[in-house]
PQR file of N, CA, C, O and H, with PARSE charges and radii, in Angstrom:
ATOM      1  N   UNK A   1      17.206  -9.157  -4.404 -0.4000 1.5000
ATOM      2  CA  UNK A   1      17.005  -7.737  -4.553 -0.0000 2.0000
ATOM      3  C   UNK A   1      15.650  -7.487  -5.212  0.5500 1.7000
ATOM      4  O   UNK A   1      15.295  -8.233  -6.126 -0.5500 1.4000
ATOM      5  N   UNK A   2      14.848  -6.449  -4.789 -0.4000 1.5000
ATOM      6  CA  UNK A   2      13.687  -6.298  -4.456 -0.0000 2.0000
ATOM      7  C   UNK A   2      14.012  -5.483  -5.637  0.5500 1.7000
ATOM      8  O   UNK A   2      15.060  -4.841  -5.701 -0.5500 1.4000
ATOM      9  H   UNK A   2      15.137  -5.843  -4.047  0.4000 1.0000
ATOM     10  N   UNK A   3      12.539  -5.511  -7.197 -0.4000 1.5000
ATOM     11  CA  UNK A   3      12.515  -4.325  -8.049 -0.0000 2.0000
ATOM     12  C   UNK A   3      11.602  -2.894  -7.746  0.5500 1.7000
ATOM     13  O   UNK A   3      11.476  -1.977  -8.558 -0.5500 1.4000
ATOM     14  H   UNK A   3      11.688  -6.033  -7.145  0.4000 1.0000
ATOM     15  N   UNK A   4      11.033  -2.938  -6.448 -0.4000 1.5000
ATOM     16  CA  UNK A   4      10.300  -2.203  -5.948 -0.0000 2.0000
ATOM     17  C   UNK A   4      10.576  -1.391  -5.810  0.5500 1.7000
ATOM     18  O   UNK A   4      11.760  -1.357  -6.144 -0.5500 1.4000
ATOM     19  H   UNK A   4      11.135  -3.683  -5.788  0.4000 1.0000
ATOM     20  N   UNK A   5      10.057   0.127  -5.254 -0.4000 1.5000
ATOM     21  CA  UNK A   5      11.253   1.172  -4.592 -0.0000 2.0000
ATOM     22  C   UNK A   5      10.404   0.684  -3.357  0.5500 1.7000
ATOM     23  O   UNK A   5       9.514  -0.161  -3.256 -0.5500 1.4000
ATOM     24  H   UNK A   5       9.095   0.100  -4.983  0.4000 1.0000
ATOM     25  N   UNK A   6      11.180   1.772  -2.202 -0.4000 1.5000
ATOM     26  CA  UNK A   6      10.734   1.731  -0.629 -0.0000 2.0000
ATOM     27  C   UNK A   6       9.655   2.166  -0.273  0.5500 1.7000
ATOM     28  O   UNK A   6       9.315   3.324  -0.516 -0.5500 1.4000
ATOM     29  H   UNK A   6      11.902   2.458  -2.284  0.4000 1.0000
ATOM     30  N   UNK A   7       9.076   1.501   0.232 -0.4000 1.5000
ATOM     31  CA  UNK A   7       7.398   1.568   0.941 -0.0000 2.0000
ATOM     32  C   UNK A   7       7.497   2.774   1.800  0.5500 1.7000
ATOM     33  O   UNK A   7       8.509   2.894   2.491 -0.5500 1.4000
ATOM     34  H   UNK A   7       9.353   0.560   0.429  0.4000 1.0000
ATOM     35  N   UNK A   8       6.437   3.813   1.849 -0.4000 1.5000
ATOM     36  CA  UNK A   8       6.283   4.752   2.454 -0.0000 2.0000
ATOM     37  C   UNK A   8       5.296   4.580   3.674  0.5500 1.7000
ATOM     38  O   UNK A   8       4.482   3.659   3.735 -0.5500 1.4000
ATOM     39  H   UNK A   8       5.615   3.715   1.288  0.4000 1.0000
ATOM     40  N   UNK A   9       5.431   5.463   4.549 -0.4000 1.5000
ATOM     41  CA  UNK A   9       4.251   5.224   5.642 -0.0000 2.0000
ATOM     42  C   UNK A   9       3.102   5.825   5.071  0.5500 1.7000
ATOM     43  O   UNK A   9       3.345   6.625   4.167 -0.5500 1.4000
ATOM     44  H   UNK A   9       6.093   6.212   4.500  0.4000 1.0000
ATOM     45  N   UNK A  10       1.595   5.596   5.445 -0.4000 1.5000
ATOM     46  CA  UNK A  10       0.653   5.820   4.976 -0.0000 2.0000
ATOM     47  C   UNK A  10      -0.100   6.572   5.589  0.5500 1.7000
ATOM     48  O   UNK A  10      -0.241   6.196   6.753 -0.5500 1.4000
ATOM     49  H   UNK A  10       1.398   4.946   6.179  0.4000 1.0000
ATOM     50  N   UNK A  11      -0.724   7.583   5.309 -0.4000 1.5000
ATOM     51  CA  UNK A  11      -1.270   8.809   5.438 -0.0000 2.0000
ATOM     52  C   UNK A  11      -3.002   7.991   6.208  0.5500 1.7000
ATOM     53  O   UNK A  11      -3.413   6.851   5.992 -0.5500 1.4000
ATOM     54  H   UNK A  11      -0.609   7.889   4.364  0.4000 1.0000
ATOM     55  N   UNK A  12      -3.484   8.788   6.854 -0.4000 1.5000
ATOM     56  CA  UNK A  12      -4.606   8.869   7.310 -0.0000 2.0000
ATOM     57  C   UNK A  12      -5.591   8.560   7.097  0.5500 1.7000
ATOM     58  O   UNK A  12      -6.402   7.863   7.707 -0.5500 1.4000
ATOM     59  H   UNK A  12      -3.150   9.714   7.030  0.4000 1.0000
ATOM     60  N   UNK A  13      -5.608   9.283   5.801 -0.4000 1.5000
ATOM     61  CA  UNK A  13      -6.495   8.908   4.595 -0.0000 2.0000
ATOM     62  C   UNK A  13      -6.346   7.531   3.437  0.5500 1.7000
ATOM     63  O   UNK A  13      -7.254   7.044   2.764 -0.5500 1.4000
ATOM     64  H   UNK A  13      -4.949   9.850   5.306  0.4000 1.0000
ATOM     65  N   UNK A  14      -4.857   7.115   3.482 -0.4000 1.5000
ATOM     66  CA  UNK A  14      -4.963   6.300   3.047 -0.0000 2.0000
ATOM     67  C   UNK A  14      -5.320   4.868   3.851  0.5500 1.7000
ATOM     68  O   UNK A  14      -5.850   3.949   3.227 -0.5500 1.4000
ATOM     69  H   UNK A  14      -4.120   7.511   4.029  0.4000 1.0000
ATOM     70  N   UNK A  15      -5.056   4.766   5.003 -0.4000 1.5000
ATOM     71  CA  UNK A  15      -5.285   3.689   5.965 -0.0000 2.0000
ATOM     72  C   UNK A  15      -6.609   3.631   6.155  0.5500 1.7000
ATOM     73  O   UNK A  15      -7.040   2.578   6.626 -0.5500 1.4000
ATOM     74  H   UNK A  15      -4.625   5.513   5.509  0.4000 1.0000
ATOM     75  N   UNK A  16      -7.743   4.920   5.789 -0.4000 1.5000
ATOM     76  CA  UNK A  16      -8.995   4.336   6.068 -0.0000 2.0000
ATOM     77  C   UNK A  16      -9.486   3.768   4.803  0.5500 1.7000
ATOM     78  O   UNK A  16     -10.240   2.796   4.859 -0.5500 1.4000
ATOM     79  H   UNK A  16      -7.393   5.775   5.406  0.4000 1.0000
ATOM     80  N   UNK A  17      -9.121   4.297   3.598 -0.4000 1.5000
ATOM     81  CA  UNK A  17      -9.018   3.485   2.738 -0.0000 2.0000
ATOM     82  C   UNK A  17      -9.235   1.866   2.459  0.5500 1.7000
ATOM     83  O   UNK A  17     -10.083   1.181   1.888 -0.5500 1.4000
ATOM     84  H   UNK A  17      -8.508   5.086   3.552  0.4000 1.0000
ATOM     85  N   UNK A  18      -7.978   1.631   3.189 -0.4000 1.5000
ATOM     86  CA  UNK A  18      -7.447   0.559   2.903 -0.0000 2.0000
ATOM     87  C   UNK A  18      -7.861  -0.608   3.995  0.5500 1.7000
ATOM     88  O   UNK A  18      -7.596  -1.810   3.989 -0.5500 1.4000
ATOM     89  H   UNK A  18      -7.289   2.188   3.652  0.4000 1.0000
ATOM     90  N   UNK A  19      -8.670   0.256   5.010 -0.4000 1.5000
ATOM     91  CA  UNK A  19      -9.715  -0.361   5.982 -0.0000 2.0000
ATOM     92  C   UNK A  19     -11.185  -0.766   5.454  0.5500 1.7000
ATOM     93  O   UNK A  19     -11.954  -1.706   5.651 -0.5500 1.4000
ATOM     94  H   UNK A  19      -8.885   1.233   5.015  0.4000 1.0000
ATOM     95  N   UNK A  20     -11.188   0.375   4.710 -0.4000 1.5000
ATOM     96  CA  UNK A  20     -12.582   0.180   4.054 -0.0000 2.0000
ATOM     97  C   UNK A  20     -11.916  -1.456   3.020  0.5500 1.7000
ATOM     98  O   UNK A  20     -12.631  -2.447   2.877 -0.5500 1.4000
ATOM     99  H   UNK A  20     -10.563   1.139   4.550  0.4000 1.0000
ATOM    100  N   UNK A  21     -11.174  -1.404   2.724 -0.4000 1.5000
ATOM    101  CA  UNK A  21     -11.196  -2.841   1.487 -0.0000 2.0000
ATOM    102  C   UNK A  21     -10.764  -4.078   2.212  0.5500 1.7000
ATOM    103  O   UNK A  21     -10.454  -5.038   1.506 -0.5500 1.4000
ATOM    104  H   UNK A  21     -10.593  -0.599   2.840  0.4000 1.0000
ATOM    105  N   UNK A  22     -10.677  -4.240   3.897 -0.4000 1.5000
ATOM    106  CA  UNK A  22     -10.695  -4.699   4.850 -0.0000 2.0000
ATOM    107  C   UNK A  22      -9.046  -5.318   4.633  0.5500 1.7000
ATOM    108  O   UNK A  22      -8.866  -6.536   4.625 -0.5500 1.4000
ATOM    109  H   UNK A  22     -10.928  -3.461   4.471  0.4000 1.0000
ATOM    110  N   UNK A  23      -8.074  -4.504   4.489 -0.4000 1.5000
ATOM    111  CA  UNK A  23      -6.570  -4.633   4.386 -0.0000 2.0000
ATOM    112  C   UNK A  23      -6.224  -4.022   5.756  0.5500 1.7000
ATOM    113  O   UNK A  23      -6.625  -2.905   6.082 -0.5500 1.4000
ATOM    114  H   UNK A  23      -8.220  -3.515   4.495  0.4000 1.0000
ATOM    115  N   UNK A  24      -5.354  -4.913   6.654 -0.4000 1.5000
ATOM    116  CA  UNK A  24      -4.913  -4.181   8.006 -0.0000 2.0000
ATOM    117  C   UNK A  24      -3.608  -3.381   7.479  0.5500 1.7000
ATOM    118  O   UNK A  24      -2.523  -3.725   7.010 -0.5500 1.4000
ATOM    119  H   UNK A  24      -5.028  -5.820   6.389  0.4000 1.0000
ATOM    120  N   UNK A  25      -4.141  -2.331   7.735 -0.4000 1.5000
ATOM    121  CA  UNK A  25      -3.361  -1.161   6.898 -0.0000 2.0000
ATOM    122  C   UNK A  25      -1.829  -0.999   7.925  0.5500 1.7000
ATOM    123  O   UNK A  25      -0.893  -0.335   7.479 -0.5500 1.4000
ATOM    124  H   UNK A  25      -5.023  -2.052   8.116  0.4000 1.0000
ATOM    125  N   UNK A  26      -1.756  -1.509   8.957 -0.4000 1.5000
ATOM    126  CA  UNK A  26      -0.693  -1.793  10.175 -0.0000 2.0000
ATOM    127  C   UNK A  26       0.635  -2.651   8.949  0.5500 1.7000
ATOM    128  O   UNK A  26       1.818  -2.337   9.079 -0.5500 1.4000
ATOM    129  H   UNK A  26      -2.516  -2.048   9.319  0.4000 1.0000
ATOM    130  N   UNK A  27       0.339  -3.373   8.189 -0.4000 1.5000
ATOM    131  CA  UNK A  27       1.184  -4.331   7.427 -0.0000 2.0000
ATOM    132  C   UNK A  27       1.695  -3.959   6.813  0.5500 1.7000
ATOM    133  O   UNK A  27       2.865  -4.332   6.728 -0.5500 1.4000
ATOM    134  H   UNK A  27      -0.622  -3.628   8.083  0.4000 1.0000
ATOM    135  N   UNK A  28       1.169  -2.919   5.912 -0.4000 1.5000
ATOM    136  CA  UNK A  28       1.125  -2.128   4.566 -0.0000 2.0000
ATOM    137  C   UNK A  28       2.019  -0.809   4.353  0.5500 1.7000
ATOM    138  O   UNK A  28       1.852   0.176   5.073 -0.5500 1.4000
ATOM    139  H   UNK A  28       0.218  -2.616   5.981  0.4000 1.0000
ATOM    140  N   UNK A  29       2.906  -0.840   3.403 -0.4000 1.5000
ATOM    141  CA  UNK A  29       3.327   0.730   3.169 -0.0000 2.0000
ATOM    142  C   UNK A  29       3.064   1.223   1.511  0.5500 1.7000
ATOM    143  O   UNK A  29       2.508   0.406   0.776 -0.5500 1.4000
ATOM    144  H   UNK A  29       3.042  -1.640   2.819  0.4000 1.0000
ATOM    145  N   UNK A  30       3.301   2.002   1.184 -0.4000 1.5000
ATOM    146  CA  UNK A  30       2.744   2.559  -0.278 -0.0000 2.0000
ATOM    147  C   UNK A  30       4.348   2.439  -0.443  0.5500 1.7000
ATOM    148  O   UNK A  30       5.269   2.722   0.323 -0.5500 1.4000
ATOM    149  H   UNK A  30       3.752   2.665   1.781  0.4000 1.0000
ATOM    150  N   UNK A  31       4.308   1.903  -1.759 -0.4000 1.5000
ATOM    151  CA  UNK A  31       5.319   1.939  -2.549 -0.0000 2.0000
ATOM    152  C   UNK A  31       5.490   2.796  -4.050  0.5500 1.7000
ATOM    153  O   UNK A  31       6.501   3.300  -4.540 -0.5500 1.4000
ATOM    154  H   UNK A  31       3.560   1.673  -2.381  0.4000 1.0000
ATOM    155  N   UNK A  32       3.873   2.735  -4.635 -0.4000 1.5000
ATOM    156  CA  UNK A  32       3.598   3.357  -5.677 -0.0000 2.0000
ATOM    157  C   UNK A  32       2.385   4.041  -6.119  0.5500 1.7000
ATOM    158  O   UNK A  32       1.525   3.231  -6.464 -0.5500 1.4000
ATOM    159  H   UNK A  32       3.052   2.325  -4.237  0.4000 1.0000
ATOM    160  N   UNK A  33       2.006   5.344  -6.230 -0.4000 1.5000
ATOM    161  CA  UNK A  33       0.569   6.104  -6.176 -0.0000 2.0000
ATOM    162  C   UNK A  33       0.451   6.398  -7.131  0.5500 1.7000
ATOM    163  O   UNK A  33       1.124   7.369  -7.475 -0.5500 1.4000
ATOM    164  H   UNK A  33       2.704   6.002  -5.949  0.4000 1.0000
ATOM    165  N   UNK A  34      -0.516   5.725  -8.208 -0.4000 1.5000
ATOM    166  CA  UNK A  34      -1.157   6.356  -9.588 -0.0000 2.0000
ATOM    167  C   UNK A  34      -2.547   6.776  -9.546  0.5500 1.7000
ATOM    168  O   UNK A  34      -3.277   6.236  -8.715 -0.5500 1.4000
ATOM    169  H   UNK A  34      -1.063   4.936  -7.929  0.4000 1.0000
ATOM    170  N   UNK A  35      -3.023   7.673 -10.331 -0.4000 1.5000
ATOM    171  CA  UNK A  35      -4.290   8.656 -10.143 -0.0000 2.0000
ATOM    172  C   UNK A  35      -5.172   7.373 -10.139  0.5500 1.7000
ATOM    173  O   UNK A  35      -6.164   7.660  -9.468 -0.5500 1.4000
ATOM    174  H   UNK A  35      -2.430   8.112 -11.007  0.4000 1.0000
ATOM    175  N   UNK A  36      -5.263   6.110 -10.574 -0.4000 1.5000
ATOM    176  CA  UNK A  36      -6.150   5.334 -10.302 -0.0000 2.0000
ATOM    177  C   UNK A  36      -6.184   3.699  -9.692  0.5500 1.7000
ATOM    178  O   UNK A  36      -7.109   2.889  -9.638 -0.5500 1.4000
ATOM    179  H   UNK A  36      -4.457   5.878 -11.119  0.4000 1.0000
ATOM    180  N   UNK A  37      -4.480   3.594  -9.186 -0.4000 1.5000
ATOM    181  CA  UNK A  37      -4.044   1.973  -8.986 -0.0000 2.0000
ATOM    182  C   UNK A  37      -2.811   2.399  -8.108  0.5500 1.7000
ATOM    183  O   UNK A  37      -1.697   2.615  -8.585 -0.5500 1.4000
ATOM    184  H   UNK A  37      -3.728   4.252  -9.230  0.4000 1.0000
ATOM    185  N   UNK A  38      -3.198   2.519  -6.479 -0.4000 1.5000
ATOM    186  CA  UNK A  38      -2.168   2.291  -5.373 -0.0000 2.0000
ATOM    187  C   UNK A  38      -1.014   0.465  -5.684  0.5500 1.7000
ATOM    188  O   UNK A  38      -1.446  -0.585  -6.159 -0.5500 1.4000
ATOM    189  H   UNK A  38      -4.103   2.343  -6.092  0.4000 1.0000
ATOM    190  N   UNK A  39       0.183   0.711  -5.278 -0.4000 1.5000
ATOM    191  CA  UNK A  39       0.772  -0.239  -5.376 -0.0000 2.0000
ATOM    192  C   UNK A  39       1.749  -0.453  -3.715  0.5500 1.7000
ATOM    193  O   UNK A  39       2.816   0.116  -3.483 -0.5500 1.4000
ATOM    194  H   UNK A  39       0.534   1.565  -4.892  0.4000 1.0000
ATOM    195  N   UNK A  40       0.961  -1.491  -2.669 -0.4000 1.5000
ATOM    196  CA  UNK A  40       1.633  -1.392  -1.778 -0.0000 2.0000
ATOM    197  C   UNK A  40       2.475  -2.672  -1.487  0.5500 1.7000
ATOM    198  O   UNK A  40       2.196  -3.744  -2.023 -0.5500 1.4000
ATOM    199  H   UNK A  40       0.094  -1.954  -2.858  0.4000 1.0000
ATOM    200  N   UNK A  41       3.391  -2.541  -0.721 -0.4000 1.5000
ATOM    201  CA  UNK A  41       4.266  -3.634  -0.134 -0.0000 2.0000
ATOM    202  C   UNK A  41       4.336  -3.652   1.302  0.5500 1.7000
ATOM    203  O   UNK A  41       4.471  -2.808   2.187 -0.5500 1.4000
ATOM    204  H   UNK A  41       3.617  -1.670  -0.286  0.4000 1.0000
ATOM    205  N   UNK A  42       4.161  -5.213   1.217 -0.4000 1.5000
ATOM    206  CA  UNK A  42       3.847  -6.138   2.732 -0.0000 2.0000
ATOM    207  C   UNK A  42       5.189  -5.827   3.729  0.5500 1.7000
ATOM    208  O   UNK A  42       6.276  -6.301   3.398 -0.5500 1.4000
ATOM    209  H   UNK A  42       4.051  -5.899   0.498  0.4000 1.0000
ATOM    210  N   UNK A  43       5.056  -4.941   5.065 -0.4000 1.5000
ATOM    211  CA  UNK A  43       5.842  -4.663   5.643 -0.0000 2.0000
ATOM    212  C   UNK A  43       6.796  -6.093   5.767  0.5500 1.7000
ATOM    213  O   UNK A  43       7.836  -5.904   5.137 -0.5500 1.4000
ATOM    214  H   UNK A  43       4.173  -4.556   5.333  0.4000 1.0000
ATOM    215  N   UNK A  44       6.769  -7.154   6.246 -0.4000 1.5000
ATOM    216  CA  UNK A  44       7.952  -8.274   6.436 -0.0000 2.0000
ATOM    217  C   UNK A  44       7.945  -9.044   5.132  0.5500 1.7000
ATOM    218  O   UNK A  44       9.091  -9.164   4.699 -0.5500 1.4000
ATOM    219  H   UNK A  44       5.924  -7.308   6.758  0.4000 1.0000
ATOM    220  N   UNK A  45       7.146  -9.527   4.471 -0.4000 1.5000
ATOM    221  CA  UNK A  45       7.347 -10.407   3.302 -0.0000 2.0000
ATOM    222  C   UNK A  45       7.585  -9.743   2.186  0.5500 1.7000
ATOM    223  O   UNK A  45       7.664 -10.427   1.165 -0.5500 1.4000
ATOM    224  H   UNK A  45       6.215  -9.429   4.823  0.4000 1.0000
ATOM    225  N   UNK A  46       7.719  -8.622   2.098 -0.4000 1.5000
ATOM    226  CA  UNK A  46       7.797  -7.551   0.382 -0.0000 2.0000
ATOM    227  C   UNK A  46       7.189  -8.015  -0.356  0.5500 1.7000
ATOM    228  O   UNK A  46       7.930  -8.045  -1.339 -0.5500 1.4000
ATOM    229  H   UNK A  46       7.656  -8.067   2.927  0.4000 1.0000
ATOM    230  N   UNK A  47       5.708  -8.713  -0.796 -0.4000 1.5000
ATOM    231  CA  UNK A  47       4.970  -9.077  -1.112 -0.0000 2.0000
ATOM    232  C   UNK A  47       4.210  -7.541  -1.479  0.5500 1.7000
ATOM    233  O   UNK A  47       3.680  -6.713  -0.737 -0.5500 1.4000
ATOM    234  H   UNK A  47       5.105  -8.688   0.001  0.4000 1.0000
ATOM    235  N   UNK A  48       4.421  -7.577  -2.990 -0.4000 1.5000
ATOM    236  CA  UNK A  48       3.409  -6.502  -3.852 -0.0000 2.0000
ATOM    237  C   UNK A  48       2.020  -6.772  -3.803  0.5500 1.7000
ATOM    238  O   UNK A  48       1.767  -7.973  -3.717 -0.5500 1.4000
ATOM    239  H   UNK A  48       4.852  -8.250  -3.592  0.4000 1.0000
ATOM    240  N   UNK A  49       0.978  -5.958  -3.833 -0.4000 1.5000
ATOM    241  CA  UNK A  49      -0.215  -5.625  -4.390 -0.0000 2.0000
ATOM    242  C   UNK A  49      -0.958  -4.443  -4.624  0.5500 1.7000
ATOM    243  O   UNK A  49      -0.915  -3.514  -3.818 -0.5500 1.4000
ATOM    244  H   UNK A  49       1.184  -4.982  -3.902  0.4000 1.0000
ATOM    245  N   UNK A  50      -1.435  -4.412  -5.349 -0.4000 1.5000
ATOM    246  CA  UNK A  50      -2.040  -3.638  -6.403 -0.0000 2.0000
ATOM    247  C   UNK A  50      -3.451  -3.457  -5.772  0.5500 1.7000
ATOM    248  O   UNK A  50      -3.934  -4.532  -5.414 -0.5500 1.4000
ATOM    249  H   UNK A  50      -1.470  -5.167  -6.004  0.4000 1.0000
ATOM    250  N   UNK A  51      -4.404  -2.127  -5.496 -0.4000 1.5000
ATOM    251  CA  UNK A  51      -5.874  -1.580  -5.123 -0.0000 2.0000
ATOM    252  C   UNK A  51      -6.119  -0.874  -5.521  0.5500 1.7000
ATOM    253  O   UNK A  51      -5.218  -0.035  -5.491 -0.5500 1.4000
ATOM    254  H   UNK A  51      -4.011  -1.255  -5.787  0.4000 1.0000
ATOM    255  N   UNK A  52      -7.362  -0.410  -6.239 -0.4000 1.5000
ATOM    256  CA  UNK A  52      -8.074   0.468  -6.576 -0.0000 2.0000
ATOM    257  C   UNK A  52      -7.822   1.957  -5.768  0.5500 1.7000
ATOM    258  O   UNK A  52      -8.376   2.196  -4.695 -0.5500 1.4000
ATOM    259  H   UNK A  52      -8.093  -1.092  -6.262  0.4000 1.0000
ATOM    260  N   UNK A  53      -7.028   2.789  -6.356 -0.4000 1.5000
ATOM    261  CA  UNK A  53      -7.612   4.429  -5.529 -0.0000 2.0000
ATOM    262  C   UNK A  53      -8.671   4.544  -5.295  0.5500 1.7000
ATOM    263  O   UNK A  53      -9.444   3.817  -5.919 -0.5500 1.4000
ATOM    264  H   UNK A  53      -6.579   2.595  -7.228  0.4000 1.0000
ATOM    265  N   UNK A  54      -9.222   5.483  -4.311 -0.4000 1.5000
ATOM    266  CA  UNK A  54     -10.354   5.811  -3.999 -0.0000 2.0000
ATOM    267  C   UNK A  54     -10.865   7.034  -5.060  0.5500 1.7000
ATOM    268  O   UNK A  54     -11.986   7.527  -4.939 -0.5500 1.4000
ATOM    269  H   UNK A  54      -8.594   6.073  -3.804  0.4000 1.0000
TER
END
């Protein structure tokens, strides 16, 4: 059991984002949005990480 909550789909803006930091944003869902530290999880492995907001 995963301490995460559920990964959200990602907005437009966040996928170019997350293109720009060369992350295939296809993998990726947002799990957690702070004014300065996105927290996403790996669509098949639930594998956390942590990126800089824009």
């Amino acid at each position: 059991m995963s301490s995460t909550k559920n990964g959200k789909r990602l907005t437009v803006a966040e996928r170019e984002h997350l293109q720009a930091l060369k992350i295939n944003s296809e993998n990726w869902l947002m799990s957690k949005k702070q004014s300065n530290i996105w927290t996403l999880v790996h669509r098949n492995t639930n594998q956390a990480k942590q990126v800089l907001a824009p």
